[in-house]
C-alpha positions as CSV (number, residue, x, y, z in Angstrom):
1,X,4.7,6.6,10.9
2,X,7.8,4.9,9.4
3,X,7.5,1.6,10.3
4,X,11.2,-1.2,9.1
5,X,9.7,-4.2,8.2
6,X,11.2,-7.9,7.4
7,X,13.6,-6.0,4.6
8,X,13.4,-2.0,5.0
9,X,10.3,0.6,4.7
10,X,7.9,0.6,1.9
11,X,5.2,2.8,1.2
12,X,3.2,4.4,-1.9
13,X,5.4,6.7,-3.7
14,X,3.6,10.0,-3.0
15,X,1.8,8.9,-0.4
16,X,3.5,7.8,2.5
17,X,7.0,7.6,0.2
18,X,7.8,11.1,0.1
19,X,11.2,13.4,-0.3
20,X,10.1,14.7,3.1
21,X,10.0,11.3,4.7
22,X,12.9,10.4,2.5
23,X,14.6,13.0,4.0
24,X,13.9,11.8,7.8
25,X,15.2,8.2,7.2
26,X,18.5,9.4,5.7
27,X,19.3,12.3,8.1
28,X,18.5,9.5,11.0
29,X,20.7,6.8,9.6
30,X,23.5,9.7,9.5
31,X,23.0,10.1,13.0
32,X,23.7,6.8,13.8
33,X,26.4,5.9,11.8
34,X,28.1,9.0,13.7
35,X,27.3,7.7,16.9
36,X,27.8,3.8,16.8
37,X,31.2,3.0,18.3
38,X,31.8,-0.6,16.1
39,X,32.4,1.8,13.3
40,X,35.3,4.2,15.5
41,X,33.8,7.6,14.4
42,X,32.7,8.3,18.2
43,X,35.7,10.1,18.7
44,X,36.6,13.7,19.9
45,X,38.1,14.6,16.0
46,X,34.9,13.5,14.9
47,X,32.5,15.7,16.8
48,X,34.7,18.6,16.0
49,X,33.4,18.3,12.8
50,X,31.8,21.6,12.0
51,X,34.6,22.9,12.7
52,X,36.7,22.0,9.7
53,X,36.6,17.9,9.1
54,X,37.0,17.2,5.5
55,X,35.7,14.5,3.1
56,X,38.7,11.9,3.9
57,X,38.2,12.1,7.2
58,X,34.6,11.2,7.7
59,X,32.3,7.6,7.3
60,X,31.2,6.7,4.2
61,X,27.9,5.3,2.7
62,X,27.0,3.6,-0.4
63,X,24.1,4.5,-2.2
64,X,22.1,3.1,-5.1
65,X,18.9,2.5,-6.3
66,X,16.8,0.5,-8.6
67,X,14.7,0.8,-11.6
68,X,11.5,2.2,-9.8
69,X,9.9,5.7,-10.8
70,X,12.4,8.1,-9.4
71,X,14.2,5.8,-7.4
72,X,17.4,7.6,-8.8
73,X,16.3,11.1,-7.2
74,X,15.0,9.8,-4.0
75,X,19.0,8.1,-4.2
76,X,20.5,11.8,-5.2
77,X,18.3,13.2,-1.9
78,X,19.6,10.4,0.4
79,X,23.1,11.4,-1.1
80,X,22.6,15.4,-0.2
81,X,21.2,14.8,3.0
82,X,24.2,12.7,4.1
83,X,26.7,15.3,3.0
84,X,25.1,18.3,5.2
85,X,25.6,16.0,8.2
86,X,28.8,14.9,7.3
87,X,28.6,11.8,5.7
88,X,30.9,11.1,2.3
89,X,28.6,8.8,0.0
90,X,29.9,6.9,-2.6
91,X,26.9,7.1,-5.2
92,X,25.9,4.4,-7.9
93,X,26.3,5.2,-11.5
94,X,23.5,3.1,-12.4
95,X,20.1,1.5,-11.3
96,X,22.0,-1.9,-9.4
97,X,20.6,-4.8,-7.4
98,X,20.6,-5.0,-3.5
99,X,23.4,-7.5,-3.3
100,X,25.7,-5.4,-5.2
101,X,25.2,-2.8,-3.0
102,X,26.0,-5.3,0.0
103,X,29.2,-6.4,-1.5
104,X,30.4,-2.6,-1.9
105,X,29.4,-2.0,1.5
106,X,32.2,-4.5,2.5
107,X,34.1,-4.0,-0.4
108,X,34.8,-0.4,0.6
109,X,35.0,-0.5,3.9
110,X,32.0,1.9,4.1
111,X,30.0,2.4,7.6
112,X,26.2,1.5,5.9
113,X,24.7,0.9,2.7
114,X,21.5,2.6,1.1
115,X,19.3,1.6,-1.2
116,X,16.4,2.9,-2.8
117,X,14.1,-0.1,-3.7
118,X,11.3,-1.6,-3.0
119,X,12.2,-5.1,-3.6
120,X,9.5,-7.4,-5.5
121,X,6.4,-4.9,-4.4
122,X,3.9,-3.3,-7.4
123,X,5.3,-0.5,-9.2
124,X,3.5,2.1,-7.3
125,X,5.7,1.4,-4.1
126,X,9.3,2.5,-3.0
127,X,10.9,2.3,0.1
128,X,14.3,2.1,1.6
129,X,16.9,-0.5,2.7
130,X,19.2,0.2,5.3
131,X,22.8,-2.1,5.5
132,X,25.0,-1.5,8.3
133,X,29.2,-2.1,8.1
134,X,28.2,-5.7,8.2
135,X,26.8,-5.3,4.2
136,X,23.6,-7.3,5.2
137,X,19.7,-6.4,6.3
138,X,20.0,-4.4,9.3
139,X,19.0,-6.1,13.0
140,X,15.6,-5.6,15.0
141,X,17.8,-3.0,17.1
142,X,19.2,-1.0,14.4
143,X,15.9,-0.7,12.7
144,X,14.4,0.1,15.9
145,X,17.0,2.6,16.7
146,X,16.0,4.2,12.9
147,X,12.4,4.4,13.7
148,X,13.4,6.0,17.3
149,X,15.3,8.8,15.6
150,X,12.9,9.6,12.7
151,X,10.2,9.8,15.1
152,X,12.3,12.2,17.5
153,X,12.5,14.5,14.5
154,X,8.6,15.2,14.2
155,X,8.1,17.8,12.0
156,X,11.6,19.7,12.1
157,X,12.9,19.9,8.1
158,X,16.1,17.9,7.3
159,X,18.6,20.1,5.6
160,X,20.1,19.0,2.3
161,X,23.1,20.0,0.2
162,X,23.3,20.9,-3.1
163,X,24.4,18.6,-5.9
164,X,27.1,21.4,-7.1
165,X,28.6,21.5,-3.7
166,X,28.4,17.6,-2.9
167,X,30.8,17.2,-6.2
168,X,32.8,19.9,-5.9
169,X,33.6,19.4,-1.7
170,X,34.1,15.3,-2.7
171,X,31.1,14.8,-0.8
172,X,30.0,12.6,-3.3
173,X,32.2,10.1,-5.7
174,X,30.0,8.8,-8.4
175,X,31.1,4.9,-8.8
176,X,30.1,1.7,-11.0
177,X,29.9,-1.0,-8.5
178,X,30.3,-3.8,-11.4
179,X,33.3,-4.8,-11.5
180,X,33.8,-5.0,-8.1
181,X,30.4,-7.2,-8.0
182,X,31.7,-9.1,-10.8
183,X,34.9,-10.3,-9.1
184,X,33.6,-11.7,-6.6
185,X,30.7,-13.2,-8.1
186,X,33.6,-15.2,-10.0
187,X,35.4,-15.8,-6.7
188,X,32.8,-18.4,-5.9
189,X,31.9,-20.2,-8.8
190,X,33.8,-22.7,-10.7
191,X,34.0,-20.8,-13.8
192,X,36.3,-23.2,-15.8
193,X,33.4,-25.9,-15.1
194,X,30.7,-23.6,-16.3
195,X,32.8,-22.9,-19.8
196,X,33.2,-26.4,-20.2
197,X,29.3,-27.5,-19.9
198,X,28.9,-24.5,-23.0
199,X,25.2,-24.1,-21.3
200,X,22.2,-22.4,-22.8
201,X,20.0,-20.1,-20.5
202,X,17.4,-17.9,-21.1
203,X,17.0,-14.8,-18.6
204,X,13.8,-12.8,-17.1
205,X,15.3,-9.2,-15.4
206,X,11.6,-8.6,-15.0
207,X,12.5,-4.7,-15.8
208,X,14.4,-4.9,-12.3
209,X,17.8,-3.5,-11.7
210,X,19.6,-7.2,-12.2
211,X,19.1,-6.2,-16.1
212,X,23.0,-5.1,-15.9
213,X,24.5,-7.4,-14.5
214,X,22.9,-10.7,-15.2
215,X,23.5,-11.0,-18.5
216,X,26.7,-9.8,-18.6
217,X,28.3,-11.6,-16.0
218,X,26.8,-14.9,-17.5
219,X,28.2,-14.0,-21.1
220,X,31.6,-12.1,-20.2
221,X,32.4,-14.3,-17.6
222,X,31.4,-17.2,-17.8
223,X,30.8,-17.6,-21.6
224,X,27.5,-19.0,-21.4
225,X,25.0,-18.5,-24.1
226,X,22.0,-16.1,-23.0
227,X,18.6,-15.3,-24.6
228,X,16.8,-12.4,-22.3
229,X,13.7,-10.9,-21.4
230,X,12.4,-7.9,-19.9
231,X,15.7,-5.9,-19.5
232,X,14.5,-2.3,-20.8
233,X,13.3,0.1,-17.5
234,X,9.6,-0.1,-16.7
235,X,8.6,1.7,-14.2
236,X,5.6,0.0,-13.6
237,X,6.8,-3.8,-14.3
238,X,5.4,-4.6,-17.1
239,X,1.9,-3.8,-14.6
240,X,2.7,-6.6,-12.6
241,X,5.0,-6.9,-9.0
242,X,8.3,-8.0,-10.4
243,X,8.2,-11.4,-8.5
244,X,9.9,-14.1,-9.9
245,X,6.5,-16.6,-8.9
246,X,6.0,-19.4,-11.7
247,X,2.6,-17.6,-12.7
248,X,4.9,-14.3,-13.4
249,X,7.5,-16.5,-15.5
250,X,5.0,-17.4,-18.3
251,X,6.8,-16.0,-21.1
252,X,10.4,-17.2,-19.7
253,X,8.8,-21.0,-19.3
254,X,7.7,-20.7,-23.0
255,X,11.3,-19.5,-24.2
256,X,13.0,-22.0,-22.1
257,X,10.6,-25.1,-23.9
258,X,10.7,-23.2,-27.9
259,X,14.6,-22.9,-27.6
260,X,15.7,-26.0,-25.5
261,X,17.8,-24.2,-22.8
262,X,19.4,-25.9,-20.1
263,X,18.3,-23.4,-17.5
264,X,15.9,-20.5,-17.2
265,X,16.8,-17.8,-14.3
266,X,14.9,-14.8,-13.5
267,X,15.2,-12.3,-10.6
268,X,13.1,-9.6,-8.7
269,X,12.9,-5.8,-9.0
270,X,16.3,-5.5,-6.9
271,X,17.8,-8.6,-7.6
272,X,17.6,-10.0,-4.0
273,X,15.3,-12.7,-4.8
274,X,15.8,-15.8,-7.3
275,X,13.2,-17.5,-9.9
276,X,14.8,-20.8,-11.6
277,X,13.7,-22.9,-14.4
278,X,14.8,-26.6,-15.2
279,X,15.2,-27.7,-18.6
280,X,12.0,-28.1,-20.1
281,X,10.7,-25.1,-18.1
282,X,9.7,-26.7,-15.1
283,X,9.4,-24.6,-12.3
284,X,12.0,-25.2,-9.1
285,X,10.6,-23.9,-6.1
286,X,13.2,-22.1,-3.6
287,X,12.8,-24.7,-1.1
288,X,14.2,-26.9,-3.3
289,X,16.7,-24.7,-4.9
290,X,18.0,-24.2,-0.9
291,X,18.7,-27.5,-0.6
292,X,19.8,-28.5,-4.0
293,X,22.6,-25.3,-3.5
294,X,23.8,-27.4,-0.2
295,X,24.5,-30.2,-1.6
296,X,26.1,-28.8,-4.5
297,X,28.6,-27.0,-2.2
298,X,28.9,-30.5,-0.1
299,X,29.5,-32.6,-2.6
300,X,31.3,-31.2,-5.3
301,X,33.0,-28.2,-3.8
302,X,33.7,-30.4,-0.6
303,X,32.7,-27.3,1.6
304,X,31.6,-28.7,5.2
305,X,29.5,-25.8,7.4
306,X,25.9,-25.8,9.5
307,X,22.9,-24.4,6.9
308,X,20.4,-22.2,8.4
309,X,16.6,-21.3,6.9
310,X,13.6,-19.3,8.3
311,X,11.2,-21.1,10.4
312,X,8.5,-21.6,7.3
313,X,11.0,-22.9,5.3
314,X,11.1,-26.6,4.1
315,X,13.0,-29.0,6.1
316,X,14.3,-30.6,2.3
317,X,17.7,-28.7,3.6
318,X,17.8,-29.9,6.8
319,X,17.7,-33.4,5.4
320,X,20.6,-32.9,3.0
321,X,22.8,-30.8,5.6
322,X,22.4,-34.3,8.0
323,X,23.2,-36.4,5.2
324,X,26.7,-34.4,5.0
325,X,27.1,-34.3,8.5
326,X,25.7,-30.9,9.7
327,X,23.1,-29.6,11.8
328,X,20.1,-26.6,10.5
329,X,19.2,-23.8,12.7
330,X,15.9,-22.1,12.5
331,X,15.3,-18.8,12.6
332,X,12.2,-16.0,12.5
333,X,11.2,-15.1,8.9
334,X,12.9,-12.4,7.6
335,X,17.1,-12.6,6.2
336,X,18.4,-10.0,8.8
337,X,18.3,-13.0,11.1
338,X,20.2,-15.8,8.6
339,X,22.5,-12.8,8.0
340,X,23.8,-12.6,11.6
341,X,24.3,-16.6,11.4
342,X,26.5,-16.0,8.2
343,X,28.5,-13.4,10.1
344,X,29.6,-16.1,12.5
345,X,31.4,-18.0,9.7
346,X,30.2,-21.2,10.8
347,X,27.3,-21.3,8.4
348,X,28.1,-22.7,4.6
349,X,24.3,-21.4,3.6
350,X,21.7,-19.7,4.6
351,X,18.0,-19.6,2.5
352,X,14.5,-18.8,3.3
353,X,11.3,-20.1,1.2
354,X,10.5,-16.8,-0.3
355,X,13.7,-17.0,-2.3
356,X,16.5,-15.6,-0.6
357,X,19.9,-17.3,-0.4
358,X,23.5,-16.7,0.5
359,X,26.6,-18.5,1.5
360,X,29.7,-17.9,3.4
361,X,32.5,-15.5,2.3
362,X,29.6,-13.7,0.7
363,X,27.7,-10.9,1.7
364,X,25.2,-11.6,4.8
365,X,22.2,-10.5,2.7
366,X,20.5,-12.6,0.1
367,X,21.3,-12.2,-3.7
368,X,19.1,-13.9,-6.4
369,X,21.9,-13.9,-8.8
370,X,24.1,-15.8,-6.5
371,X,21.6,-18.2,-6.5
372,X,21.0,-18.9,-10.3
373,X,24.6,-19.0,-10.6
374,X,25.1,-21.9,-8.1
375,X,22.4,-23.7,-10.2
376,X,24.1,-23.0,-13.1
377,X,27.6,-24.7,-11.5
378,X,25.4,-28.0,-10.5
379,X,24.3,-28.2,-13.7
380,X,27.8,-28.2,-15.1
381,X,29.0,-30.4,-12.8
382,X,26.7,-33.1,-12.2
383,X,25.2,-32.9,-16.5
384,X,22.0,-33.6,-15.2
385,X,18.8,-31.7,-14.8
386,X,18.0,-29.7,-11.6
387,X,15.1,-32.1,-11.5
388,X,17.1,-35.1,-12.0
389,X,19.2,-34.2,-9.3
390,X,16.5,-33.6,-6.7
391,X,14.7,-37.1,-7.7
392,X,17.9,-38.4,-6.2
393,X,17.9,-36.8,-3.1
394,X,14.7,-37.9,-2.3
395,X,15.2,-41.4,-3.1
396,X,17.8,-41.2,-0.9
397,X,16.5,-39.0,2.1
398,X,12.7,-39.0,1.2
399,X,10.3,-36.9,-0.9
400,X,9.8,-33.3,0.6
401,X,6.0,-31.6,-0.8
402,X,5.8,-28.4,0.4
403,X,3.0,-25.2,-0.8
404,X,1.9,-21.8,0.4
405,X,-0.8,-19.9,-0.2
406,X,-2.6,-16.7,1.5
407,X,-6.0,-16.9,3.9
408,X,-8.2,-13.5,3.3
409,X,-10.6,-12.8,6.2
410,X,-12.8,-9.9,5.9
411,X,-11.8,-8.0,9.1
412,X,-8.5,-8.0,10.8
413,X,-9.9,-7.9,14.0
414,X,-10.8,-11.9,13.0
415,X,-7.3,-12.3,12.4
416,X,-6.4,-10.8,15.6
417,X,-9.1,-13.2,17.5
418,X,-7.8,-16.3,15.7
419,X,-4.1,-15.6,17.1
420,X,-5.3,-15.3,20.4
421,X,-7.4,-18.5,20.4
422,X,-4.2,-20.6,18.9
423,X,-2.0,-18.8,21.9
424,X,-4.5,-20.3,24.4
425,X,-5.2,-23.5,23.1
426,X,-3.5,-24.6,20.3
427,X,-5.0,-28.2,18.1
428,X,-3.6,-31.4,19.8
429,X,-4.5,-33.4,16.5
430,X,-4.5,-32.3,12.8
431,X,-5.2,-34.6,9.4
432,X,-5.9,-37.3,11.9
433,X,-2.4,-37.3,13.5
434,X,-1.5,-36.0,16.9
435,X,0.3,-32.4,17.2
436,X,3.6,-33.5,18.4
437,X,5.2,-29.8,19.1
438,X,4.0,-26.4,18.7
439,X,6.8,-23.6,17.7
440,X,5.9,-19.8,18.1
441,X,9.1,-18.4,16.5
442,X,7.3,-16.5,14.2
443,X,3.4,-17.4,13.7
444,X,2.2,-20.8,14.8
445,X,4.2,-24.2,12.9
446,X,2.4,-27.3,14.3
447,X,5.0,-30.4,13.5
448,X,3.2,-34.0,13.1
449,X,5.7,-36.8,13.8
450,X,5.6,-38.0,10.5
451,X,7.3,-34.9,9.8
452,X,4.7,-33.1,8.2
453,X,3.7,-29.4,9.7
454,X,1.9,-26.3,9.0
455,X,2.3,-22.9,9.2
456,X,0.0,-19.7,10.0
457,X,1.7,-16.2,9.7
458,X,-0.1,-13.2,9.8
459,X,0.2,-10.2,8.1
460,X,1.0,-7.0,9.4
461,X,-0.3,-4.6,7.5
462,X,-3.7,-7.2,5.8
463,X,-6.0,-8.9,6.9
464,X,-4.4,-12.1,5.3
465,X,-3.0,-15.4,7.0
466,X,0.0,-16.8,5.3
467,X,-0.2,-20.7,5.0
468,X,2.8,-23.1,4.9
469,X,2.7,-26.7,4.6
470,X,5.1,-29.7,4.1
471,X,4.2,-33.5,3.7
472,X,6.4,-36.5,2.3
473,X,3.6,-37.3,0.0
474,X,1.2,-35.1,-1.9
475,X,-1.6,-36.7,-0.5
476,X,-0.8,-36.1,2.9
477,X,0.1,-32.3,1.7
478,X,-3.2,-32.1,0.6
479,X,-4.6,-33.2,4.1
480,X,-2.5,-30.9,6.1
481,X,-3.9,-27.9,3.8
482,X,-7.6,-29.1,4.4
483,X,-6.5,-29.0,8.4
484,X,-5.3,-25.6,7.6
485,X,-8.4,-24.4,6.0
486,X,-10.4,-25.7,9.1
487,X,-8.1,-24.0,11.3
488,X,-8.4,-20.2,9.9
489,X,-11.9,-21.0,10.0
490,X,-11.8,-21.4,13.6
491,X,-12.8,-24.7,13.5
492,X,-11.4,-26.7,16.1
């Protein structure tokens, strides 16, 4: 069963990742990009098409892929499948992250965007990202309209066209997406700033598909000095998931410290997702890049707008929103929801803990470079350490200690059992302070009025509980995991 999850369908490459199934998902997005009547192809001319619509007067798609093994084929089959049912794709030249694909979504006025990726996952998986007209992670309702239509199919083959035809009918344009990307990258940074600080950074592409772009933006653009790592193709990620997590960053931490760079930046297998590195090679975790990337846009950009973060997000940006003042809203786990809140044009930022960020007048899906870029700008601008910077926040608004970690139980069933028991009757006290409110947005987040909460998520395909906690002190962090620990083992 094809299943959409937070950000597309994943499986194992052979196993559940197949041409066939492939196939299914691209033939179904075809039929609703044909259908949906915010995009104006529901029309009379359109439905005549068999019977003689060409090329120029059809929707279009952008497809890419990234670095994975045969991500570029499964891309080439999405491509032929779109042509037999009349869909012109305009097909990447190159292996290219996720947010580049976004920003030609918009850029071309196309009707979806699809990428072959699996994002930060081991090397053995693949899957499929679906971006609607909007250039951002498709909604609940489109995905569910997806699954709906794939299902519908059952066994019935999906026909594809041939390469040779594709070309020669224009059914397919191959394009570089670069440039494109590259403008507005530069669009919404302060690029004669950045020249001016004549910065050092030192790069990890983890083998990912950012490996083109990175780089060469930082160096032809913005004429900062760049030592990198890891940008040859691997198929297997150097036998690791291509995560930008501080245990992954070893190497870049070490080249950061031997060279005495002013910033190390790293991104995931598609680019969507940010690592950053302070001077020194400290480690600066995304909750604390979130906020630090508000109140760079507050205060030296003079930008004014509500931020938004996932519900297991740290409150750090909440905090420094207020301080400017602007209100946070929450949202489910997962950037298809901040994405909608972007669309509204009322949000200067949106970020969740895992590592995704974007801001407004930029694509509604989140983009890891973006994200090392704007940390790049504060750096220019304030000539201070990210860590510097962030010791002054929290003189000023207080200290924000946040962790995460995940809960293996042996049987999912227990995982199951333990939901239920917090639905029915949830802690009233933890780490010796009364539960002041319970929110069910997306797993269980009980909030102490001291401010400091915990999170339980569960996963949907493990038998894993994810925990999130956040203290103004790390010895009440450390409390609030030990009431965590007593919780997923049921007792209370």
């Amino acid at each position: 069963m094809i299943k959409f999850g937070t950000s597309g369908w994943r499986g194992v490459v052979s196993d559940e990742f197949t041409f066939s199934n492939v196939r299914r998902v691209a033939h179904a997005a075809a039929g609703s990009v044909k259908e949906s009547p915010e995009v104006g192809h529901n029309s009379d001319e359109y439905r005549q098409f068999l019977g003689g619509a060409t090329p120029s007067r059809v929707p279009t798609v952008v497809v890419g892929y990234d670095t994975r093994f045969l991500s570029e084929e499964f891309a080439k089959e999405v491509a032929a499948v779109l042509a037999t049912d009349g869909v012109r794709t305009l097909f990447s030249a190159a292996d290219l992250p996720t947010p580049a694909a976004a920003w030609a979504v918009l850029a071309h006025k196309a009707v979806g965007g699809m990428m072959v990726t699996a994002s930060h996952n081991p090397g053995q998986y693949n899957g499929l990202k679906w971006m609607p007209y909007w250039g951002g992670a498709a909604s609940p309702a489109v995905t569910n309209d997806l699954e709906r239509r794939v299902e519908l199919l059952g066994d019935h083959s999906v026909k594809a066209m041939s390469d040779e035809r594709s070309v020669k009918e224009s059914w397919t344009e191959t394009i570089d997406f670069r440039k494109s990307y590259f403008d507005q990258l530069e669009s919404l940074l302060d690029v004669k700033a950045i020249r001016k600080a004549k910065l050092s950074v030192g790069v990890d592409l983890m083998h990912g598909s950012g490996r083109r772009y990175l780089r060469p933006f930082l160096e032809e653009r913005l004429g900062v000095e760049v030592v990198a790592l890891h940008e040859d193709r691997d198929v297997l990620f150097g036998g690791r998931a291509p995560e930008p997590t501080p245990e992954a960053l070893g190497e870049l931490i070490e080249l950061v410290r031997a060279k005495k760079l002013d910033l190390g930046l790293a991104c995931d297998g598609d680019a969507d997702r940010f690592g950053v590195l302070d001077a020194g090679g400290e480690y600066i975790p995304a909750n604390d890049v979130i906020a630090l990337a508000y109140e760079h846009l507050a205060a030296h950009r003079g930008l004014k707008g509500k931020a938004a973060r996932s519900v297991m997000t740290s409150h750090f940006i909440d905090a420094v929103a207020k301080s400017h003042g602007c209100e946070t809203r929450e949202t489910p786990v997962g950037f298809k929801y901040l994405g909608e809140l972007l669309r509204s044009g009322s949000f200067l930022l949106a970020g969740e803990e895992s590592g995704g960020l974007s801001i407004r007048g930029h694509v509604p899906e989140k983009d890891g470079l973006l994200a090392g870029l704007l940390m790049l700008e504060l750096v220019a601008c304030e000539k201070k350490s990210l860590s510097s910077v962030r010791s002054r926040l929290h003189k000023k608004l207080g200290e924000f200690h946040h962790t995460r970690f995940n809960f293996h139980m042996e049987r999912q069933r227990q995982v199951i059992e333990l939901q239920e028991r917090l639905k029915a009757k949830p802690p009233l006290e933890l780490a010796g302070a009364a539960v002041w409110r319970v929110d069910q947005t997306d797993g269980f987040k009980f909030i102490l009025r001291d401010g400091a909460w915990l999170g339980l998520r569960s996963s949907g395909t493990e038998s894993v509980f994810r925990v999130y906690a956040e203290a103004h002190s790390s010895k009440r962090l450390q409390e609030m995991l030990d009431a965590g620990k007593k919780l997923l083992q049921g007792k209370f």
